[in-house]
VOPAGU-2260 file (C-alpha; in pm, 1 decimal, decimal comma):
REM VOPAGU-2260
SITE   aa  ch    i         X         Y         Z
SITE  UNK   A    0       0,0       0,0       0,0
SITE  UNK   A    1     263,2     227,8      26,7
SITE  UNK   A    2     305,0     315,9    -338,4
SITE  UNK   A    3     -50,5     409,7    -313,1
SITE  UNK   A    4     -35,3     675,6      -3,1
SITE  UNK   A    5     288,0     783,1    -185,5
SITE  UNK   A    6      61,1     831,5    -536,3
SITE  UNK   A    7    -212,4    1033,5    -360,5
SITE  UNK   A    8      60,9    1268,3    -191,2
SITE  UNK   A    9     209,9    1328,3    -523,7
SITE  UNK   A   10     -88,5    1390,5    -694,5
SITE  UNK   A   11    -224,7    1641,3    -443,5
SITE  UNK   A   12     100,0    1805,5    -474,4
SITE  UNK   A   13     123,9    1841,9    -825,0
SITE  UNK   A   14    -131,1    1801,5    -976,6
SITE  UNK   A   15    -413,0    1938,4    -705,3
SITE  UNK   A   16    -236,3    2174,4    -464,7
SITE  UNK   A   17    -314,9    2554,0    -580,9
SITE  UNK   A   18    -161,4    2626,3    -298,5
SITE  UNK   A   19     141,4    2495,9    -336,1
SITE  UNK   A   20     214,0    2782,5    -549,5
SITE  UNK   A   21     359,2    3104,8    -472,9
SITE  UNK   A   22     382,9    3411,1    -675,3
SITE  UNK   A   23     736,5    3475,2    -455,2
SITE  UNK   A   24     880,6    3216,0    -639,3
SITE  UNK   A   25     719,7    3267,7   -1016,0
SITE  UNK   A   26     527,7    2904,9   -1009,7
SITE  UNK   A   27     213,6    3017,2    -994,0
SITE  UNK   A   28    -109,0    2923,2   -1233,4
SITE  UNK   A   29     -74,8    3150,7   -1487,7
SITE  UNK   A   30    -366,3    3442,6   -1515,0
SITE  UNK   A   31    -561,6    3460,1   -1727,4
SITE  UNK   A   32    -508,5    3734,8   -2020,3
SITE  UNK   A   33    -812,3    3872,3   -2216,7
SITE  UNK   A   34    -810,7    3831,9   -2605,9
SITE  UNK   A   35   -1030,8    3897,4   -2888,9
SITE  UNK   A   36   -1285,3    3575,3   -2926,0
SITE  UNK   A   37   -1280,4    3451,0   -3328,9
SITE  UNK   A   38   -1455,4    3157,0   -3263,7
SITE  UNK   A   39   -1866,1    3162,6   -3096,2
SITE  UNK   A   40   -1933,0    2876,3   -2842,5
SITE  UNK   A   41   -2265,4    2804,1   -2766,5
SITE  UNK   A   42   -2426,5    2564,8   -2509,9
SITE  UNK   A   43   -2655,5    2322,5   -2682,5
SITE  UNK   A   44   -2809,4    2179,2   -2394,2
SITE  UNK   A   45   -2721,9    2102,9   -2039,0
SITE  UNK   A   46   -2837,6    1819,0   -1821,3
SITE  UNK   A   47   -2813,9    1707,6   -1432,5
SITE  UNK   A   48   -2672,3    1346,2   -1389,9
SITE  UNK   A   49   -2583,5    1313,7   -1059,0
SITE  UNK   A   50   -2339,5    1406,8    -789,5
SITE  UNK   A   51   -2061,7    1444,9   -1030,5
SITE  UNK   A   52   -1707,7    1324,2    -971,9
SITE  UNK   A   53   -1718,3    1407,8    -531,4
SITE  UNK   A   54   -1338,5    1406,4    -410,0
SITE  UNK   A   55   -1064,7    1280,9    -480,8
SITE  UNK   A   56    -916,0    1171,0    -783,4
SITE  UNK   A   57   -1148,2    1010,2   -1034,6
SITE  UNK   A   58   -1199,2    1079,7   -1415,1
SITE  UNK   A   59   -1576,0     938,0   -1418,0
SITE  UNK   A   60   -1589,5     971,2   -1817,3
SITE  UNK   A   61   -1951,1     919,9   -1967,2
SITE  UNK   A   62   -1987,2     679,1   -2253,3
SITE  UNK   A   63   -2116,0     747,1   -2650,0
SITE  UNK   A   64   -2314,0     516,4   -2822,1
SITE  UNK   A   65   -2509,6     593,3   -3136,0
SITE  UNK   A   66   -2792,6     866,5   -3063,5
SITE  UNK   A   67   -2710,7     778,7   -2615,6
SITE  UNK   A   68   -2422,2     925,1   -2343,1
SITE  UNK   A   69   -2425,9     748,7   -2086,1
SITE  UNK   A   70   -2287,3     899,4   -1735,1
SITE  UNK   A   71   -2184,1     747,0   -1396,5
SITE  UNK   A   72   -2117,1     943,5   -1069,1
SITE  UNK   A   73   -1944,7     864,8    -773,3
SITE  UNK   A   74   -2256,8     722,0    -580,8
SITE  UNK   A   75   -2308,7     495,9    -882,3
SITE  UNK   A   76   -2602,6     655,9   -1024,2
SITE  UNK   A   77   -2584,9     602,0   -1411,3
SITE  UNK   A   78   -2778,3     792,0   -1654,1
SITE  UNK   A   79   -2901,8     736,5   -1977,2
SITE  UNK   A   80   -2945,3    1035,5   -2219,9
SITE  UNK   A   81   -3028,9    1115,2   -2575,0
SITE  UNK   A   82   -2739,1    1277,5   -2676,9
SITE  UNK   A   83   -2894,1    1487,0   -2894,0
SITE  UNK   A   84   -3116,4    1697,4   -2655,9
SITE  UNK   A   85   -3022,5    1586,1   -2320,0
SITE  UNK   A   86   -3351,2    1434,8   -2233,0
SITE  UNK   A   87   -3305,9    1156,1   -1993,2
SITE  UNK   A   88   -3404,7     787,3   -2060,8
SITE  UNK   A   89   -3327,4     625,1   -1798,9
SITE  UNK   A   90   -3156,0     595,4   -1454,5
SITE  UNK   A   91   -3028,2     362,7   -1244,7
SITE  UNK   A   92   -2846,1     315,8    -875,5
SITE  UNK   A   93   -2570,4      81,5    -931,9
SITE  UNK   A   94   -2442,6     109,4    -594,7
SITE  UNK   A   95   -2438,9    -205,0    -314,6
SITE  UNK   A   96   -2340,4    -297,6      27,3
SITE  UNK   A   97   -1973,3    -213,2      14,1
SITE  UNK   A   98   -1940,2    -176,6     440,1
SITE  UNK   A   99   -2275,0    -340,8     601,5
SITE  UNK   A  100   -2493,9     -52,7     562,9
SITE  UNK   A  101   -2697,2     -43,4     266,2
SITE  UNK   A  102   -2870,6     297,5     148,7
SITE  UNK   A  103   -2529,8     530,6     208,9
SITE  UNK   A  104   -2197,4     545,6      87,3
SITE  UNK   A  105   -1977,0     505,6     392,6
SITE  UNK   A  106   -1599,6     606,8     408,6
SITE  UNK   A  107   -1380,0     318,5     472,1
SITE  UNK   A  108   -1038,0     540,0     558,8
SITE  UNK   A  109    -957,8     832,4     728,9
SITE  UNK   A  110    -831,1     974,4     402,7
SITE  UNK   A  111   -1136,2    1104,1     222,5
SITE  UNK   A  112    -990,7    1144,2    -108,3
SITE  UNK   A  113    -977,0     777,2    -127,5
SITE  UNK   A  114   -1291,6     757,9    -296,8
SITE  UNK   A  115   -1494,4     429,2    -194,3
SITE  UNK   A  116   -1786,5     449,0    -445,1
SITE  UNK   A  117   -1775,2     453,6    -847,7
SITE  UNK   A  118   -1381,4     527,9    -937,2
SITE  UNK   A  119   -1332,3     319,4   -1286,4
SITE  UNK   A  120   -1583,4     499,8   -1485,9
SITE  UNK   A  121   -1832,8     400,2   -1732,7
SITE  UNK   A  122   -1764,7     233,4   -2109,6
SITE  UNK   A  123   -2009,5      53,0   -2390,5
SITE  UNK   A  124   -1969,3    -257,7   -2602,4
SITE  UNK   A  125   -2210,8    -472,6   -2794,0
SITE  UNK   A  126   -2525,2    -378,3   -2579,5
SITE  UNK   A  127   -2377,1    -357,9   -2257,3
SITE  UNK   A  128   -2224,8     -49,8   -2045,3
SITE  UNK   A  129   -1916,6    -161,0   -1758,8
SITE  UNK   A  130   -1879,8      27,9   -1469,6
SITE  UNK   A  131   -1579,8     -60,6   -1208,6
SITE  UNK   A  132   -1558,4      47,5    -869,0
SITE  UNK   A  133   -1350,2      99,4    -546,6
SITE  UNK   A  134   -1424,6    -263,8    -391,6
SITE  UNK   A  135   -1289,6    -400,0    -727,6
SITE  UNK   A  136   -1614,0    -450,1    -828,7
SITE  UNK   A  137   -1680,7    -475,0   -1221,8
SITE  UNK   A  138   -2056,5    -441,6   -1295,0
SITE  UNK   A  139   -2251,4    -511,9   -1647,0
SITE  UNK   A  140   -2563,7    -382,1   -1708,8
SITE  UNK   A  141   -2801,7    -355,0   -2003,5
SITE  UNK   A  142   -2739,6     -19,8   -2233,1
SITE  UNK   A  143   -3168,1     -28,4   -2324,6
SITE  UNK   A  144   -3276,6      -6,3   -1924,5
SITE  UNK   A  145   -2966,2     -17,4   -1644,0
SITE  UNK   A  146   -3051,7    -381,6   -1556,3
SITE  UNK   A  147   -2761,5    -584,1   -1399,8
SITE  UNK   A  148   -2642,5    -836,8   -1624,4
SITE  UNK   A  149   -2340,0    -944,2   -1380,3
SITE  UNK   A  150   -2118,5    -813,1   -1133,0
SITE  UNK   A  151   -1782,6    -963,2   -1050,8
SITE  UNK   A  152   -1496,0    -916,7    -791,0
SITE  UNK   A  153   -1148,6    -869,2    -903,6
SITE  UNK   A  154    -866,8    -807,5    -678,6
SITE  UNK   A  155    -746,2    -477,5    -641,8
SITE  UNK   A  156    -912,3    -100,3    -686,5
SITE  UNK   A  157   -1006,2     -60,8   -1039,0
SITE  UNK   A  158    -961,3     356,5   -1100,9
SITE  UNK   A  159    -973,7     303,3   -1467,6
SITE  UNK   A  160   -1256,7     276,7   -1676,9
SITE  UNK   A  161   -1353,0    -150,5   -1771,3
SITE  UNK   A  162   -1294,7    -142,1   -2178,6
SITE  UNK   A  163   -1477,2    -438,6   -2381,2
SITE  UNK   A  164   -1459,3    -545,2   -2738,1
SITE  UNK   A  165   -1784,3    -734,9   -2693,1
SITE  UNK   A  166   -1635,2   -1048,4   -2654,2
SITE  UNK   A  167   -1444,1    -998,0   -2324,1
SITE  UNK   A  168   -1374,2    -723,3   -2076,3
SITE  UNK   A  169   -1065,9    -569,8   -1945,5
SITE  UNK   A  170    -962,9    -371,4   -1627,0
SITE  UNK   A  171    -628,2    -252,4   -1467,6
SITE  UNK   A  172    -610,2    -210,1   -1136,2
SITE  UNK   A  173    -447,3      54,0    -860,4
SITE  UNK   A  174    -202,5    -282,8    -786,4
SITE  UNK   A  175     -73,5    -346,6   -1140,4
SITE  UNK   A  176    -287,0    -600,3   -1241,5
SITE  UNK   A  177    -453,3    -639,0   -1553,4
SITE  UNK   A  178    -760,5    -893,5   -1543,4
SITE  UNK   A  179    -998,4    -996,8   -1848,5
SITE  UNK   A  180   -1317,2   -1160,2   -1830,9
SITE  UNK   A  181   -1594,0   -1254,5   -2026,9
SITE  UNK   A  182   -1793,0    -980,9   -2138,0
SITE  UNK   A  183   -2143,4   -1152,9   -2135,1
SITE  UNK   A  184   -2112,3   -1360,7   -1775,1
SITE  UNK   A  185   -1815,1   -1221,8   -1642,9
SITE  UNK   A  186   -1648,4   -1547,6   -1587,5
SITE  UNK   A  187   -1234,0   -1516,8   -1511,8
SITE  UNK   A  188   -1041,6   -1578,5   -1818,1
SITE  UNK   A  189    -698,5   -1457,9   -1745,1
SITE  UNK   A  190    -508,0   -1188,8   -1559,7
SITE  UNK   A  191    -157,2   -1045,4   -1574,4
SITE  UNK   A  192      76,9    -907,3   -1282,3
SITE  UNK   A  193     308,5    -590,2   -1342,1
SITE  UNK   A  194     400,5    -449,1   -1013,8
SITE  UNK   A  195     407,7    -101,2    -947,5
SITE  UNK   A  196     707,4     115,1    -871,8
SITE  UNK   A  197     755,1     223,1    -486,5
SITE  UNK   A  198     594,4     588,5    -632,0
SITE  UNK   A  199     275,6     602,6    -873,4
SITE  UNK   A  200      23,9     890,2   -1002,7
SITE  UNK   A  201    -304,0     841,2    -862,1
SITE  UNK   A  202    -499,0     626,7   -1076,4
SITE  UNK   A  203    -395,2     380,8   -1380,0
SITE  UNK   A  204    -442,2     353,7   -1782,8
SITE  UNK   A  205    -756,2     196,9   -1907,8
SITE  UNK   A  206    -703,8     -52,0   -2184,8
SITE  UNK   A  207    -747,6     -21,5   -2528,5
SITE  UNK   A  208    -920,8    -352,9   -2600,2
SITE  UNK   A  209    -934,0    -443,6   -2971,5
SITE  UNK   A  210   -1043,1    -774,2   -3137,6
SITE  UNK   A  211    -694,4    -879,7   -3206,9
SITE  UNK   A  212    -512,0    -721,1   -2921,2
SITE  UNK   A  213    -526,7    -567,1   -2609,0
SITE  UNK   A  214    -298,3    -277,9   -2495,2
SITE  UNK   A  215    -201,1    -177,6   -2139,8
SITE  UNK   A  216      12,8      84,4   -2015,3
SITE  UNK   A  217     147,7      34,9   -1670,2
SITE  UNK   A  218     335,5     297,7   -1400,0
SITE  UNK   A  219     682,7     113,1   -1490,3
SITE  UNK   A  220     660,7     284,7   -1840,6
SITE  UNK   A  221     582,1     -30,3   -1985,1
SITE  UNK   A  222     332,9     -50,3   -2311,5
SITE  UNK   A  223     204,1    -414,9   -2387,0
SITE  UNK   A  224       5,6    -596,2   -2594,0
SITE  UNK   A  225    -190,6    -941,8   -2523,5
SITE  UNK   A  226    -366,9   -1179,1   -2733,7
SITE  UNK   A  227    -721,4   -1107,7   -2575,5
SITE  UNK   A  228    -857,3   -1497,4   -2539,0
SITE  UNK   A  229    -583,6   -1629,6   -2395,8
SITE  UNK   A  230    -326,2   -1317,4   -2268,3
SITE  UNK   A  231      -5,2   -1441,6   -2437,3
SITE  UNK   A  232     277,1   -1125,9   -2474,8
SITE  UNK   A  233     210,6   -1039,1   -2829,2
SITE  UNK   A  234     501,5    -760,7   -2744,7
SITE  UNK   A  235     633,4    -500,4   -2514,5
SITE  UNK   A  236     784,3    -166,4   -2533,0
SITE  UNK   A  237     963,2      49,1   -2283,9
SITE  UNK   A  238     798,5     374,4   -2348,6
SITE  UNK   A  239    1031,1     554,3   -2098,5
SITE  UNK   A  240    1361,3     461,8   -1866,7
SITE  UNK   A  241    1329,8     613,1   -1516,8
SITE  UNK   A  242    1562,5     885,5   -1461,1
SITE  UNK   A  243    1733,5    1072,9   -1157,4
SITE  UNK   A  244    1835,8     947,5    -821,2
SITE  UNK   A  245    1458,4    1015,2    -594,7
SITE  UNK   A  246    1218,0     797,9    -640,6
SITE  UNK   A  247    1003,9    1062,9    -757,9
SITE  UNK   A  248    1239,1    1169,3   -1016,1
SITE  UNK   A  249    1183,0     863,9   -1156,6
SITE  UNK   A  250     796,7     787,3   -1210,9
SITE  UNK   A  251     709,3     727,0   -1548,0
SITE  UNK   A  252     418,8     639,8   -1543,3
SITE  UNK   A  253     156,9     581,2   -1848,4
SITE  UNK   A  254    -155,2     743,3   -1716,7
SITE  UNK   A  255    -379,6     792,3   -1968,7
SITE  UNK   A  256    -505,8     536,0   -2224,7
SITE  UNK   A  257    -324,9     450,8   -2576,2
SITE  UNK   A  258    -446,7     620,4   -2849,3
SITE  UNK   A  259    -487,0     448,2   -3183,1
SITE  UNK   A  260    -505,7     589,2   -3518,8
SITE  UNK   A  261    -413,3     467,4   -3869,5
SITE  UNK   A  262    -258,1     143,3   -3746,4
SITE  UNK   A  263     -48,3     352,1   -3485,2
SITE  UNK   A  264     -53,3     369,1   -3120,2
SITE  UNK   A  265      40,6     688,9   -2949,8
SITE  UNK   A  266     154,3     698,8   -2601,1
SITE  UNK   A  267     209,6     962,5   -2344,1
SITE  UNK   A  268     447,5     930,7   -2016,3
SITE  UNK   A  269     451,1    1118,5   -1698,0
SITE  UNK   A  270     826,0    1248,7   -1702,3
SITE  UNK   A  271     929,1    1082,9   -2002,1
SITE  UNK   A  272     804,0    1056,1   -2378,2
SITE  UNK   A  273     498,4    1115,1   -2646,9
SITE  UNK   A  274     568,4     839,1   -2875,2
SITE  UNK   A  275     408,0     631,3   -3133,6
SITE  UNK   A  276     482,8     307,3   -3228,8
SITE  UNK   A  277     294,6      52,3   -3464,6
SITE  UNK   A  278     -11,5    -129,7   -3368,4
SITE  UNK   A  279     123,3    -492,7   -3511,6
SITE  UNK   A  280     486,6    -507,7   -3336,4
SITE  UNK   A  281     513,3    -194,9   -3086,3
SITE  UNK   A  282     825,2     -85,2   -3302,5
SITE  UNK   A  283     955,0     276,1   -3253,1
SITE  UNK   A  284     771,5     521,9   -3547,3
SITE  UNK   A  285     871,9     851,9   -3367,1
SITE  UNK   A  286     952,3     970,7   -2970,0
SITE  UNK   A  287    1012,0    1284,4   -2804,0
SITE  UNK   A  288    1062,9    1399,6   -2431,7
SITE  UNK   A  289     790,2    1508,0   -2279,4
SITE  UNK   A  290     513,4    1491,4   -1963,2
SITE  UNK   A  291     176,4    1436,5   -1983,6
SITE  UNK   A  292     -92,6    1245,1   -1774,9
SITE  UNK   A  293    -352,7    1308,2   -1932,1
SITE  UNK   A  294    -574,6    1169,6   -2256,3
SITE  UNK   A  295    -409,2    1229,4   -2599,1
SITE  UNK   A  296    -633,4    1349,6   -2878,9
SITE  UNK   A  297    -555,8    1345,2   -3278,8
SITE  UNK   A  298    -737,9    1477,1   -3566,9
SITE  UNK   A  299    -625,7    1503,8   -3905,5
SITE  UNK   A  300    -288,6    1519,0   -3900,8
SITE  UNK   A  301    -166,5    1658,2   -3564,9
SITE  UNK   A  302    -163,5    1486,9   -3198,3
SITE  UNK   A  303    -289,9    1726,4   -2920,0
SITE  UNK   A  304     -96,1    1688,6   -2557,7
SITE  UNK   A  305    -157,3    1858,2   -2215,8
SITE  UNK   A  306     193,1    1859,9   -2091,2
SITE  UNK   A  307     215,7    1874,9   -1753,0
SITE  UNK   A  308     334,6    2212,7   -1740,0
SITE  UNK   A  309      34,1    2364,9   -1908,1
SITE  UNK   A  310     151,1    2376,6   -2228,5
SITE  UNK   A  311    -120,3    2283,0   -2476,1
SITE  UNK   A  312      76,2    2111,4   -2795,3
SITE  UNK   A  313       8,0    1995,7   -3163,1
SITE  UNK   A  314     265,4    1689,2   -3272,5
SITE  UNK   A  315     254,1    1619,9   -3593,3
SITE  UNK   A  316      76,3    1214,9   -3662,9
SITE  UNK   A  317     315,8    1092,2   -3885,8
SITE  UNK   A  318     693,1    1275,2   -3759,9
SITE  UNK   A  319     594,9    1410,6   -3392,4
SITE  UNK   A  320     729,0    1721,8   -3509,8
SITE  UNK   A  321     588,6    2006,2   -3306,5
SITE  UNK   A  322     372,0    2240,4   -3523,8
SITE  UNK   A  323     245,2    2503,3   -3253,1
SITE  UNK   A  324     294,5    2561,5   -2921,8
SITE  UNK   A  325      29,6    2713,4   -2676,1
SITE  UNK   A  326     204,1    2892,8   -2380,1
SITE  UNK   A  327     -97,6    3116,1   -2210,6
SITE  UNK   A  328    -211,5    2824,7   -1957,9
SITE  UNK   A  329      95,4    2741,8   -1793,4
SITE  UNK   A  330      27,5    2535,7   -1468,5
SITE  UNK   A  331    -347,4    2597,2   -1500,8
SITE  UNK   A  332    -333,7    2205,6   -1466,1
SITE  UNK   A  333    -478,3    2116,2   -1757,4
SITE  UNK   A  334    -754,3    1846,1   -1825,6
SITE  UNK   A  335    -706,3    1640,2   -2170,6
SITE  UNK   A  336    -721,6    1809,7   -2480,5
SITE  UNK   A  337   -1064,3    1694,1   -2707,8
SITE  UNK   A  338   -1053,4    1794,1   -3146,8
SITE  UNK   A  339   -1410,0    1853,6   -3243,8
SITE  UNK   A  340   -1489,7    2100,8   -3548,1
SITE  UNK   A  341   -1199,4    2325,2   -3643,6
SITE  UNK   A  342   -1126,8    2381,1   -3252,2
SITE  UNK   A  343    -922,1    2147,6   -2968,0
SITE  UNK   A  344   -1065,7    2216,6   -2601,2
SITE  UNK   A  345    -878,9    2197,5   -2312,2
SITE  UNK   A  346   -1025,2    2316,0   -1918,7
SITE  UNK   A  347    -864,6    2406,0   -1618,5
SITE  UNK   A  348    -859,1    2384,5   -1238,4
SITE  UNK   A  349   -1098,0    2684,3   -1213,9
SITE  UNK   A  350   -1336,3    2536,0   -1438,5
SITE  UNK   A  351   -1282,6    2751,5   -1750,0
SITE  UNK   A  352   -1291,2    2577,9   -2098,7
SITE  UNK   A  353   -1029,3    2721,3   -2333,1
SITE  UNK   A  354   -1094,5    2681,2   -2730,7
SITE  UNK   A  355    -804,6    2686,8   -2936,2
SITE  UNK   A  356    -750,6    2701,2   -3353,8
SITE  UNK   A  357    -644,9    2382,6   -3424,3
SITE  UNK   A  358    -461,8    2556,8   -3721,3
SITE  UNK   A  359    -221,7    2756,3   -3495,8
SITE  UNK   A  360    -305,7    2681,3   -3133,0
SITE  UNK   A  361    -403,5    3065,0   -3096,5
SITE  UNK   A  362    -712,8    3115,7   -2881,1
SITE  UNK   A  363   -1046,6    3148,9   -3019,7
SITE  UNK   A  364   -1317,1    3114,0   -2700,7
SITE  UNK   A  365   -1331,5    3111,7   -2368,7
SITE  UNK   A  366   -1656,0    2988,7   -2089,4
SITE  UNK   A  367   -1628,4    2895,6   -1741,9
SITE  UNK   A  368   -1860,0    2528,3   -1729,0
SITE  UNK   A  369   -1809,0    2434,6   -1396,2
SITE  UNK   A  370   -1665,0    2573,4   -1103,2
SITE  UNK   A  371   -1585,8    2277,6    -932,1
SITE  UNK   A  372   -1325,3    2192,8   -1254,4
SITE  UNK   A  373   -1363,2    1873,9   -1502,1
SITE  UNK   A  374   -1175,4    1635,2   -1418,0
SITE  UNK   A  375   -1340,7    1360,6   -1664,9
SITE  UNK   A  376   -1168,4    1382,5   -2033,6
SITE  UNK   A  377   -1407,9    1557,7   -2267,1
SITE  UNK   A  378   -1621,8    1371,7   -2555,7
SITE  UNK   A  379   -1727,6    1471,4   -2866,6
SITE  UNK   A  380   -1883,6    1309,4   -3193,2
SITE  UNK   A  381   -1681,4    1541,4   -3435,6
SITE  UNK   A  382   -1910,9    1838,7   -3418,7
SITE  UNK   A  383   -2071,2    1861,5   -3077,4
SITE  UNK   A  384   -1822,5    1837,4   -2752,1
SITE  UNK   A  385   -1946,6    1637,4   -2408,8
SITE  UNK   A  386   -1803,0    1796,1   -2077,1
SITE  UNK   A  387   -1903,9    1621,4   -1759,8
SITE  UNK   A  388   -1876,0    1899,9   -1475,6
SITE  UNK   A  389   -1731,4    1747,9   -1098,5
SITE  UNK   A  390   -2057,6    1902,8   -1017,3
SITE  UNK   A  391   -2287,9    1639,7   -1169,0
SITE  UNK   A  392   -2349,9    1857,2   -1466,9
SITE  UNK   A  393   -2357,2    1705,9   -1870,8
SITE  UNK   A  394   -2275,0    2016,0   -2095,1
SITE  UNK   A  395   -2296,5    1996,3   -2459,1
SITE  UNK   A  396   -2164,2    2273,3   -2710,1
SITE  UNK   A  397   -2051,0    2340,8   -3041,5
SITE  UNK   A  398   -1805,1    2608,6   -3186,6
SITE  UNK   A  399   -1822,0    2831,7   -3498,8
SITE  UNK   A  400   -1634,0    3048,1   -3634,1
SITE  UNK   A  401   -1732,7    3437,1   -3548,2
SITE  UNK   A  402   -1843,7    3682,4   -3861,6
C-alpha cells in the first residue's frame, strides 16, 4: 500500500495543490489574459446526472453510443441520455453494500480522497455499459434499461474505466494487475501481474481492447500488448527509462489510455516521452521527451498533448514534429485536450474551458462550465463536444467560427 499513499501525496501536490504555489517564487497558475474571441461557443443543452465526480481523484468519463451518453457518478447513479437533446431515458443506482450498511456510501479510511464508491468509470460494447468500482467490483448492465447483467470481484481497486470489445472485458487495477473476463457472464479468463514502482500517479491507464489485441500501459513505463482470449505477450515496449536518483524523479508512469489511429498507437508518459509506435509489433515510429498524464487526442494530421506544465501542444501524426505551441495556460493544470470542429478544447482547475484554432493553437473562445473543474476527459462526436462537470453537470456545445 505504500506506493498508493505515496501516489495520492504526489498527486495532491502536483497536480491538485493551488496552494502549493507562490507568486514569490514565479510558479504560480498563470492568469488569465483577455483576447479577442474569433470563434462563438454556444451551449446546446445542459443536463443534471448526478453528484458528479465528489473528491478525490477520479476521471468518471460518460460513454457514447449511437444517438445515447451514458454517465456514472461517484454514488453509482448512471444515466441514460439522448445525446442529442439531453432528455433523460433512464436511470439507475448501481451502488451495493460495500461496508454493512446499505442505502449510504460510507468512508472506509480516514483519508477522504480515497474515494470508496464509483472510481473506474463508465464504457459501452455490444449492448452492454461496464462500470468498475472501489471494492474492485466490475458491474454489467443492459445499455436499453440499467438492468444488472453481472457483477464480478477482481482483486485490487479498479480507477480506470472496464474497456470491452464485446467479446471480453478488461480492467487494470491501482495494484498493477490487468484482469480480463468474459464480457457476457463475467467469468475469469486470465489476468496479468506488473508491479508497481515504490511511487505512482493516482490512478492507472484503461485498456485499449481491440479484437486482435489488447494494450495496457502500466506505472513502470511499460506498453504491452496481449492476445485477448488467452493473454499471451504479443510484445512489449519500454515507453520511458526512469531517470534521476529520488524515487520521484523517476515515475514514469503511463496514465492515460493509448491512443490508436491509422494502425499507430500513441503513447504519453509522466516524465518521459509522447511516442508512437505501430499497432502490429510496438516498433519505434517517432519519440520525443515530454510529460503528460492526461488523454491524448488526434485529428487530421496533428496529436494534441496537455503537458504537464500547461503547455497545450500539436505533434505532428506521422513525424511528432511540433507544429504550434500554446504557452498562455501554464500550470493551469490542464484536463485532456478533445478535437471537435476546427477547434481542440482543453479546461482548467478553475473550471474555465479554453478553445483553441487547431490551425495555430491561438485562442479562439473562452466559458467557465463548472466551477468545481472537469476532471473527466471531454467527448465529442466530431461536431458537438461532451463535458461532464465534478458538479454532476452534462454540458454539450458546439463552436463556430465568429463573422
Amino acid at each position: 500500500m505504500r506506493h498508493l499513499k505515496w501516489g495520492v501525496l504526489l498527486c495532491a501536490l502536483m497536480i491538485s495543490g493551488c496552494s502549493w504555489f507562490s507568486k514569490k517564487t514565479g510558479q504560480e497558475p498563470m492568469d488569465l489574459e483577455s483576447f479577442k474571441e474569433t470563434a462563438k461557443l454556444t451551449e446546446v443543452w445542459s443536463a443534471g446526472v448526478g453528484n458528479g465526480q465528489g473528491v478525490g481523484f477520479t476521471q468518471l468519463t460518460p460513454a457514447v453510443d449511437a444517438d445515447k451518453i451514458y454517465t456514472v457518478d461517484n454514488e453509482g447513479i448512471v444515466t441514460a441520455l439522448n445525446r442529442q437533446n439531453g432528455k433523460k431515458l433512464w436511470s439507475k443506482n448501481v451502488t451495493k453494500d460495500l461496508t454493512g450498511w446499505s442505502g449510504k456510501l460510507v468512508y472506509l479510511f480516514k483519508d477522504k480522497d480515497l474515494n470508496p464508491g464509483i472510481t473506474g468509470g463508465i464504457s459501452y460494447a455490444d449492448g452492454l455499459l461496464y462500470i468498475g468500482n472501489y471494492a474492485g467490483e466490475v458491474i454489467a448492465l443492459s445499455a436499453s434499461n440499467g438492468k444488472e447483467v453481472w457483477r464480478k470481484q477482481v482483486k485490487g481497486e479498479i480507477s480506470s474505466v472496464p474497456q470491452s470489445n464485446g467479446q471480453v472485458v478488461a480492467v487494470q487495477t491501482m495494484n498493477g494487475k490487468l484482469f480480463v473476463l468474459d464480457a457476457k457472464s463475467g467469468a475469469d479468463m486470465w489476468f496479468f501481474e506488473n508491479p508497481p514502482p515504490l511511487l505512482t500517479l493516482r490512478g492507472s491507464a484503461a485498456p485499449l481492447v481491440m479484437d486482435t489485441a489488447i494494450y495496457a500501459g502500466f506505472a513502470n513505463g511499460r506498453l504491452m500488448a496481449f492476445n485477448p482470449s488467452n493473454g499471451l505477450i504479443l510484445w512489449e515496449q519500454r515507453m520511458a527509462l526512469p531517470k534521476g536518483r529520488s524515487e520521484l524523479d523517476r515515475m514514469v508512469d503511463i496514465h492515460a489510455s493509448p491512443l490508436l489511429k491509422d494502425g499507430i498507437l500513441y503513447v504519453g508518459t509522466y516524465q518521459g516521452r509522447i511516442a508512437a509506435v505501430a499497432r502490429g509489433t510496438g516498433g519505434n515510429v517517432w519519440g520525443i521527451d515530454g510529460s503528460t498524464s492526461e488523454s491524448l487526442a488526434a485529428s487530421d494530421d496533428k496529436l494534441f498533448v496537455s503537458q504537464s506544465d500547461g503547455h497545450v501542444v500539436a505533434y505532428s501524426l506521422t513525424s511528432g514534429e511540433q507544429i504550434w505551441q500554446n504557452e498562455k495556460l501554464l500550470r493551469r493544470r490542464l484536463g485532456a485536450p478533445q478535437a471537435f470542429g476546427d477547434y481542440v478544447a482543453v479546461v482548467d482547475f478553475e473550471g474555465y474551458m479554453h478553445v483553441l484554432n487547431q490551425s495555430n493553437g491561438e485562442l479562439a473562445a473562452r466559458e467557465r462550465v463548472d466551477r468545481r473543474g472537469v476532471r473527466a476527459p471531454l467527448l465529442t462526436d466530431g461536431t458537438l463536444l461532451y463535458v461532464y462537470g465534478n458538479g454532476g453537470s452534462l454540458m454539450t456545445f458546439k463552436a463556430s467560427a465568429k463573422k
